[in-house]
N, C-alpha and C positions, 0 to 999 in steps of 0.2 A: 749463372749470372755473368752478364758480360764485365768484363774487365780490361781496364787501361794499361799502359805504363808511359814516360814518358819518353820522347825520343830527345836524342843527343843531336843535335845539331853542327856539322863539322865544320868548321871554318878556314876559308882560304888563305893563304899564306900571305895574302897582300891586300891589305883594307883602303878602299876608298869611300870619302865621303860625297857624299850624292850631289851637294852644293858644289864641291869644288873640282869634281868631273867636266870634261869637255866634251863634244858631240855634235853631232848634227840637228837641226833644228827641226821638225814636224809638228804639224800644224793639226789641230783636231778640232772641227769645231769652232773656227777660229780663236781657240786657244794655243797658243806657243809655248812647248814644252823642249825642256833641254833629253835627249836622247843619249845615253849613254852610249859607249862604246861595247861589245860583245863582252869585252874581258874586263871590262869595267863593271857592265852589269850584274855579273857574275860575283865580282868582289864584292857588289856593294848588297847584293843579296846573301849572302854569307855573310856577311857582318848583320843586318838587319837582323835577320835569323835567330842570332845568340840571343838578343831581349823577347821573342818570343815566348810564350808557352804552349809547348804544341802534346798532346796526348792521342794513343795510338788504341784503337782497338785492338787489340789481343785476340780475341775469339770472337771476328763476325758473325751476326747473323746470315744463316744461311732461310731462304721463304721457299721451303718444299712442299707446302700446303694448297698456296693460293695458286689456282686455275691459269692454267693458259688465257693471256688476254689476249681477243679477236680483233680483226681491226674496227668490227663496230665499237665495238666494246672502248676503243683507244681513241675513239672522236668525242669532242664535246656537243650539247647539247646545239641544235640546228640554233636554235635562239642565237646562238654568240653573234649569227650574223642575221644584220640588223634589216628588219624590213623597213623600207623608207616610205613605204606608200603603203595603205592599207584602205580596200574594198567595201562600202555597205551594201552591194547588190545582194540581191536575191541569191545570185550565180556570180558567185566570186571567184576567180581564175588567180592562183597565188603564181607567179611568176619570177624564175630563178635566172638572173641578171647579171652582166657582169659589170666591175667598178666604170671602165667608160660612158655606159648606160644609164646607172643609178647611182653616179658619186652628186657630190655636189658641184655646180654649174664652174664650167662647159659640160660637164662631165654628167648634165643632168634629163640629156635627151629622153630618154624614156619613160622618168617620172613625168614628165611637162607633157608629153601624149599618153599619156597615160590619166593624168587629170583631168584633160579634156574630156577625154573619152568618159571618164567616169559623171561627169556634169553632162556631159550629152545625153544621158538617162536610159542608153540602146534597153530595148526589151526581147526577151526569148520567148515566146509563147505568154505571153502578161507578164512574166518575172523581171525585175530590173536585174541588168548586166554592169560588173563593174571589173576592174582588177588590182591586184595588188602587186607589189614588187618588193623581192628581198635580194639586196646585196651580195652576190657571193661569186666567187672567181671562177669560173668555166670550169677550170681542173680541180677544184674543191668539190663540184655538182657531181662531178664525175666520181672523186673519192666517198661522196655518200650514198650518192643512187645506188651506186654497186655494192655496198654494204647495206643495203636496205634500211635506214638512217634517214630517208631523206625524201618526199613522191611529191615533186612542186606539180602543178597542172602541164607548167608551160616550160620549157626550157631555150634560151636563147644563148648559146653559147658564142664567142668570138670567133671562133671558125668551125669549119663542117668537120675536124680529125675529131673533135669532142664526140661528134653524133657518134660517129663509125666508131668510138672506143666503147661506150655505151652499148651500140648493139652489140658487137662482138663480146662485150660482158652479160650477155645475156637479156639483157633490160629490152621489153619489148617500147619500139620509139621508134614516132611516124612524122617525117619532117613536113613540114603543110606549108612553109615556103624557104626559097635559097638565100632569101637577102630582104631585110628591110632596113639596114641602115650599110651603106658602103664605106669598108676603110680596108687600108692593105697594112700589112706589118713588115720591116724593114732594118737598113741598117744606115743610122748617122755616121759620119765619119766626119770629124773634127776641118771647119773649112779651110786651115792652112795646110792642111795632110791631103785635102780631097785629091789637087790636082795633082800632086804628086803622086798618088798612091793609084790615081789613072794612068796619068803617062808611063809610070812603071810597069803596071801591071796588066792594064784595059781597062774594061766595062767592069764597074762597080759590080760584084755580086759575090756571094757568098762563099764560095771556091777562093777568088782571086782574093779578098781579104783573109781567110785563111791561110792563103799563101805567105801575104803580106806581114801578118802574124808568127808567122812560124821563123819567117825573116828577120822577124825584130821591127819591123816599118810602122807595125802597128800594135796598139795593144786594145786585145779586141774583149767585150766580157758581155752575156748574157744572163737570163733570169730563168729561176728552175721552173724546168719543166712538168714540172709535177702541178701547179697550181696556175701557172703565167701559159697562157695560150701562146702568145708570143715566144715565147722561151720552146715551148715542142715544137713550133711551128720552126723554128731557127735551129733546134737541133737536128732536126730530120734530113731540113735542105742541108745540114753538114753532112749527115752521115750521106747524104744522097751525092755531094760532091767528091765525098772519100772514094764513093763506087755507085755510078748511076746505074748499075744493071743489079746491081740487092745491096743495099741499104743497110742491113742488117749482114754483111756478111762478115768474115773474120777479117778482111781485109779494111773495110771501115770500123771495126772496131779498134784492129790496131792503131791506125790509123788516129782516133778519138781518145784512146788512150796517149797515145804520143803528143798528142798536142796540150792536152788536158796536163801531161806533166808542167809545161812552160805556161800556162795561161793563168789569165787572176782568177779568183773562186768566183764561182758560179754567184749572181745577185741573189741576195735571198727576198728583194722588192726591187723595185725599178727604179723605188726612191735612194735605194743602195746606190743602182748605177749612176744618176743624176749628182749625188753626192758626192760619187768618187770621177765623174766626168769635173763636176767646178773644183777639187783639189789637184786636178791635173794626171792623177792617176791610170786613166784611160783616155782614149781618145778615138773609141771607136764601140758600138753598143748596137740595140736592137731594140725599140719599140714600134707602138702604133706611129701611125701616122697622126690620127687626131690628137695623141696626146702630144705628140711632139708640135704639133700645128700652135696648142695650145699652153706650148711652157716654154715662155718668152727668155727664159736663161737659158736653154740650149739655138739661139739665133744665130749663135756662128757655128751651128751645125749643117752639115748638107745631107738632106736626107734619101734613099735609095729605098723603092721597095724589094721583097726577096718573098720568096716561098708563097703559098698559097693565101689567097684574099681573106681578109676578115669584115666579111658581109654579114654578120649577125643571121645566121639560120634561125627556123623555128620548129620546134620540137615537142610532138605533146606525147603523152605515154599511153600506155591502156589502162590504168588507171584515172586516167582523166574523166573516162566519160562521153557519151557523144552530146550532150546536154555544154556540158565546157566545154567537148571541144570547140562544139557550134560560135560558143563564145569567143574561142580562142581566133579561129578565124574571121569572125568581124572586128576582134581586135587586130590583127593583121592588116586589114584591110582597110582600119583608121589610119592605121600608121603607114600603109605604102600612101596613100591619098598624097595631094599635092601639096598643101600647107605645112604636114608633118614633114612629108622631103624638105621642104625648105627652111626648116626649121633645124632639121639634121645639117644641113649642107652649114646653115651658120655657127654650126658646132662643133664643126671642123669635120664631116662625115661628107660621105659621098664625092672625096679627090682620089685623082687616079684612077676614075675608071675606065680607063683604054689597058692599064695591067692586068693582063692574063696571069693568073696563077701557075708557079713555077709546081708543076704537082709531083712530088718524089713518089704516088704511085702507092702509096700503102694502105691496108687494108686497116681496119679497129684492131686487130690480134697487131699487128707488126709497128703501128704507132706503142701500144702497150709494152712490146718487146724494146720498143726505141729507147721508152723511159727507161727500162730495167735496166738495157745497156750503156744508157746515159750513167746509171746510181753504181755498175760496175767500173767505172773508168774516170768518172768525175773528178778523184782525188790521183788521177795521172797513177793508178798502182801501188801508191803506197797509203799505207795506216794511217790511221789518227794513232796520236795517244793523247787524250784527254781527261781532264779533273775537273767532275761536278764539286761550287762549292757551293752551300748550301747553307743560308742566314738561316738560327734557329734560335735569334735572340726573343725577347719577353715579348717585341709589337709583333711577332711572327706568332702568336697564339694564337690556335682555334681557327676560322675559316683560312687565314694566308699560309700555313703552314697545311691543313690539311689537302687546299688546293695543290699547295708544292709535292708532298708526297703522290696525290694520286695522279698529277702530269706528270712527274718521273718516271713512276712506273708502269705507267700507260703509254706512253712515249717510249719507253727506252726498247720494243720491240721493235722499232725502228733502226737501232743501233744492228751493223752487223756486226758479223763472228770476230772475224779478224782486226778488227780495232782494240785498242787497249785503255780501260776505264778504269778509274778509281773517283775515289767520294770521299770530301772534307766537310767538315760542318763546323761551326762558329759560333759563340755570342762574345764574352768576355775573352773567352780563350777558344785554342782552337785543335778541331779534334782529328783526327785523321782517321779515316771511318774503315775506307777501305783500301790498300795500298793498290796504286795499277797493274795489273793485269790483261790479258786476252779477256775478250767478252765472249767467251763458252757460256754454256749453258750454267754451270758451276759460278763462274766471275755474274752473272745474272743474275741469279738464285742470291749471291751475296747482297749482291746492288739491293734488289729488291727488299732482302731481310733489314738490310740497314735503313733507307728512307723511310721506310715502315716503321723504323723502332727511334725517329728524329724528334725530340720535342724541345720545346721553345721554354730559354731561360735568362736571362742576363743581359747585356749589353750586345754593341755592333762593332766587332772586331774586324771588317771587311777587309780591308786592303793588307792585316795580318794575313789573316786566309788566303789569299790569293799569292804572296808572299812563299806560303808554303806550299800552297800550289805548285807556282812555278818552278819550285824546289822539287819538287817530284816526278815532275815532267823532266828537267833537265837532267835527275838523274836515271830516268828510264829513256831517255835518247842517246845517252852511251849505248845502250842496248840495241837502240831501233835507231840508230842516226841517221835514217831518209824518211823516218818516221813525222807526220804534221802535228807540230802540236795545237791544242787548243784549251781553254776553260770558259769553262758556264757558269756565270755567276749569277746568282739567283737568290733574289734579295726584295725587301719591304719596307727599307729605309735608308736612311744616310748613318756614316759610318759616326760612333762617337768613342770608341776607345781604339788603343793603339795607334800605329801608323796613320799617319792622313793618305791622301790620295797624291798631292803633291811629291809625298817623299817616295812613292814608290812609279811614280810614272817613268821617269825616266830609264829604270829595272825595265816595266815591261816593252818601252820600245828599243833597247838594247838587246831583251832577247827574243823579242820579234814571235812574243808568243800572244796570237788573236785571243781577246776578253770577249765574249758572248755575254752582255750582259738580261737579264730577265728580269723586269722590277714585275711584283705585286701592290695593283693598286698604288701604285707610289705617283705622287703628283710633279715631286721635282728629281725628273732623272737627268737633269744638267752631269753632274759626276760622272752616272754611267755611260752617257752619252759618249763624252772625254775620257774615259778609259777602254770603250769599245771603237773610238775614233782614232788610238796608239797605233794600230793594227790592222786596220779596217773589219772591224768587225761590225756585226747587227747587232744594233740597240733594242729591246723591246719592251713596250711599256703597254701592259696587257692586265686587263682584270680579271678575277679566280676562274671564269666563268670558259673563256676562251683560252688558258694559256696551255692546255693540253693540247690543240689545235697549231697553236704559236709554234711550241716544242715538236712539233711532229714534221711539221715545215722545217724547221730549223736543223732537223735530223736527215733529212731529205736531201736538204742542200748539200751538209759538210760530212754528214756518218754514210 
C-alpha cells in the first residue's frame, strides 16, 4: 500500500512579505504585477511554505507492466484536427492543409476554391467530384503519415522539405504540381533596428542576423521545427550558414548549440512570437510572408525573405487511387486557373515572386537529421529540471482526469534521458508524488506508475502546488545550477483554496521559473494565461481530445 509522510518545510532566516517587497514591474497580459527580487523571492517562498500541507510519497509506484508506447500509439485521434470543408461527391478527395490555407479569412484561400469547385458539379466518368479539407500543419502530416496514423488523398504541404521528409520516410508520394499558391518565408526585423542592423552588417539574411544576435544587436527567436514549416525551413538556412558545404556537420552543430545557449526559447506558435514581439521582447522573428502581409500589429516590421519558397506543392500518395488522383489533378487545375490566382494574390499569396529559393541542398534523411539536431541543442546543452503539477481536485473526475493521465503518459516518451522530472499532484492539499530525478528508464517507470495511480478529490489548491513546485526545483538547482527550470501546470479549473494567484506571482517572476500552463476544457484561462505570461511561457487551452498532441509539441519545443 502506498504510503505518505509529511515533509518539513525549512525556512529562511529572513522573511518578507510579498505586499511590501520592491521590484521591477512585468507586464503579462497587460496585467502589472510587482516582481520580486531573486532573494526576496526566495524569502517569500519559505515563508509561504510553512502554511502549506504538503505530503510525500514514500514508496512510488513503479509501471513495469505497461507496453512500450509507440509513437502511433502517443498521437491523438486525426479528428482533434478539424476539417473545415467537407465533400458530397461521388469521388471525395480528403485533403491535408496547412493553417494559411484553411484558417479563417485571409487565411481562408483554399476553402473559398475549394467551394467553388465543389458547386461547379466536375464529373469523373458520370461520378460527381468534390473535396474536402482538414486543418493540419505540414509538420504534423508528416508526424502522422509516417506513423501510419493518417492517409489524406491529397497533401499540400508549405514548402517542398515536407515532400522529401515523407519520401525519405518511406511513404510512397508523387508530387503532381510545384506551386499553386506563391508565398516565401522570411525574417521581420523590427523597422527602427532595420537600418541599423544593415548598415552594420549588410544584406539582411540569415547568416548576418545571426551574427547580429550573437552580438547582442538583435534578439532573434523562431518556431519549432517540428510542426511550423517555417521554423525547419529557418533552421536549416542556419545550419546552412554555420557551414554551407554540410549543414549537418559538427561544426554547425557547435556552432547551433553555442548560439542556442544565448537565444530566447524556441516559439512553441507564432502566436508566441507575435506576443512576445508587442511586449518588446524580441525584435527580430520569422514568419510567412502572407501572414505577416496580413497582421496589421506587426506594420512597423520590415520584412526580408530567407531560405527556400513556400509555393504550396501538391502531393498525392499510392493509396490515393488513380480514380482521386484524376480528381486531385482537376482540382489543381481549378485552382492554378486565373480567378483562383487572383483570389490568392488578394490574400496576400503570390508576392515576391522574382525570390529565388536560397536551397541549403538537403535531401528528406538530412532535413529529418536537422530536426533531431535541432531537439539536441535547442536548450544550448543544458537540462531541464522540471515539475509536472497535476490538479486532481473533485471537477477533475472521470473524463478530465482520465484524459490528463493518458497525455502524460503518452507524451512523456517525448521527455529525454538526461532531463530531470518529478511529479506534484493537488486538490485541498498537496501531495509530492515524485521527488526530481534523471528521467532514466527507472524515474519513467515511476512517472508512469504514479499518474496512473492519480484520482480526483477535494478542492483546487493551485498556486499551493506550484509554490512547492518551485521549492523543489530551487532545491535541485543547487545541484544542476545551469540546469533550465520549468513547471507544467495542468489543471480543469480556477484555484479555490489556499494561496491565490496574486500572492504568489511576484515569487514566480523573481525566480524566473517558466509556468506551462495546460487547462482542460476550462473556459476562463484569464489566470493561466497571467501566470504563464511571468515568464513567457505557453498557455494552453485544449480539450481531452487533442491535449496529448498539445503535450507532445510542448515536449518538442522545451524537453
Amino acid at each position: 500500500m502506498k504510503t505518505f509522510k509529511k515533509l518539513a518545510v525549512i525556512a529562511m532566516s529572513a522573511v518578507f512579505l510579498f505586499t511590501g517587497c520592491g521590484g521591477d514591474v512585468i507586464t503579462t497580459n497587460s496585467n502589472r504585477v510587482n516582481a520580486l527580487s531573486e532573494e526576496d523571492a526566495k524569502a517569500e517562498l519559505a515563508s509561504l511554505l510553512k502554511k502549506i500541507p504538503v505530503n510525500e510519497v514514500s514508496d512510488p509506484v513503479m509501471d513495469i507492466y505497461s507496453e512500450e508506447t509507440s509513437e502511433a500509439d502517443a498521437l491523438a485521434d486525426i479528428d482533434t484536427f478539424p476539417m473545415v470543408l467537407e465533400g458530397k461527391g461521388d469521388i471525395d478527395i480528403e485533403i491535408a492543409a496547412p493553417s494559411e490555407l484553411s484558417g479563417n479569412a485571409p487565411d481562408d484561400w483554399l476553402i473559398a476554391v475549394a467551394q467553388k469547385f465543389n458547386k461547379a458539379e466536375y464529373e469523373i466518368d458520370g461520378e460527381s467530384v468534390s473535396v474536402s479539407i482538414r486543418k493540419i500543419s505540414s509538420g504534423e502530416v508528416v508526424t502522422y503519415v509516417k506513423a501510419d496514423a493518417y492517409h489524406p488523398d491529397m497533401y499540400i504541404p508549405s514548402n517542398y522539405a515536407l515532400g522529401l521528409m515523407l519520401e525519405a520516410s518511406g511513404v510512397s508520394i508523387t508530387k503532381i504540381e510545384d506551386r499553386i499558391a506563391g508565398n516565401t518565408a522570411g525574417i521581420l526585423l523590427k523597422d527602427d533596428i532595420y537600418e541599423t542592423v544593415k548598415e552594420k552588417y549588410g544584406e539582411i539574411n540569415v547568416a548576418n542576423i545571426l551574427t547580429a544576435a550573437n552580438n547582442g544587436d538583435v534578439t532573434f527567436a523562431y518556431t519549432n521545427p517540428y510542426t511550423s514549416a517555417t521554423g525547419l525551413n529557418i533552421l536549416t538556412a542556419m545550419l546552412a550558414s554555420f557551414d554551407e558545404k554540410d549543414p549537418l556537420s559538427a561544426t554547425a552543430s557547435q556552432a547551433l548549440l553555442d548560439y542556442q545557449k544565448k537565444a530566447p526559447p524556441v516559439a512553441y506558435t507564432t502566436g508566441v512570437l507575435r506576443n512576445s514581439a508587442k511586449k518588446g521582447i524580441i525584435n527580430a522573428m520569422v514568419m510567412e510572408e502572407q501572414a505577416y502581409i496580413n497582421t496589421p500589429e506587426l506594420k512597423d516590421y520590415h520584412y526580408t525573405p530567407a531560405g527556400i519558397r513556400h509555393d504550396h506543392p501538391v502531393y498525392v500518395f499510392d493509396w490515393t487511387g488513380s480514380q482521386k488522383q484524376k480528381a486531385a489533378e482537376m482540382f489543381v487545375k481549378f485552382c492554378k486557373s486565373e480567378p483562383a490566382q487572383k483570389l490568392a494574390t488578394e490574400k496576400g499569396f503570390n508576392l515576391h515572386d522574382d525570390y529565388v529559393s536560397d536551397d541549403p541542398g538537403l535531401t528528406g534523411t538530412q532535413y529529418i537529421s536537422a530536426q533531431q539536431l535541432w531537439k539536441e541543442n535547442k536548450n544550448g546543452g543544458k537540462p531541464i529540471v522540471a515539475v509536472f503539477v497535476a490538479d486532481v481536485s473533485g471537477s477533475m473526475d472521470g473524463e478530465p482526469l482520465n484524459s490528463l493521465k493518458d497525455s502524460l503518459v503518452k507524451s512523456s516518451i517525448y521527455i529525454g534521458q538526461e532531463h530531470y522530472i518529478g511529479l506534484v499532484s493537488y486538490s485541498s492539499d498537496v501531495t509530492v508524488n515524485l521527488p526530481i530525478a534523471q528521467f532514466d528508464a527507472a524515474q519513467q517507470a515511476y512517472f508512469s506508475g504514479e499518474v496512473k495511480g492519480l484520482y480526483a478529490n477535494g478542492g483546487t489548491a493551485t498556486y499551493d502546488a506550484c509554490l512547492v513546485a518551485m521549492n523543489m526545483i530551487e532545491e535541485k538547482l543547487k545541484e544542476i545550477p545551469d540546469a533550465k527550470p520549468m513547471i507544467f501546470l495542468l489543471t480543469d479549473g480556477e484555484q479555490n483554496e489556499g494561496y491565490s494567484l496574486n500572492r504568489v506571482t511576484g515569487i514566480i517572476g523573481g525566480l524566473q521559473i517558466p509556468v506551462y500552463t495546460i487547462a482542460y476544457n476550462y473556459g476562463n484561462v484569464e489566470d493561466l494565461e497571467k501566470i504563464s505570461g511571468i515568464n513567457e511561457a505557453a498557455a494552453i487551452n485544449a480539450d481531452s481530445d487533442d491535449i496529448v498532441n498539445q503535450l507532445r509539441n510542448l515536449f518538442n519545443v522545451n524537453m
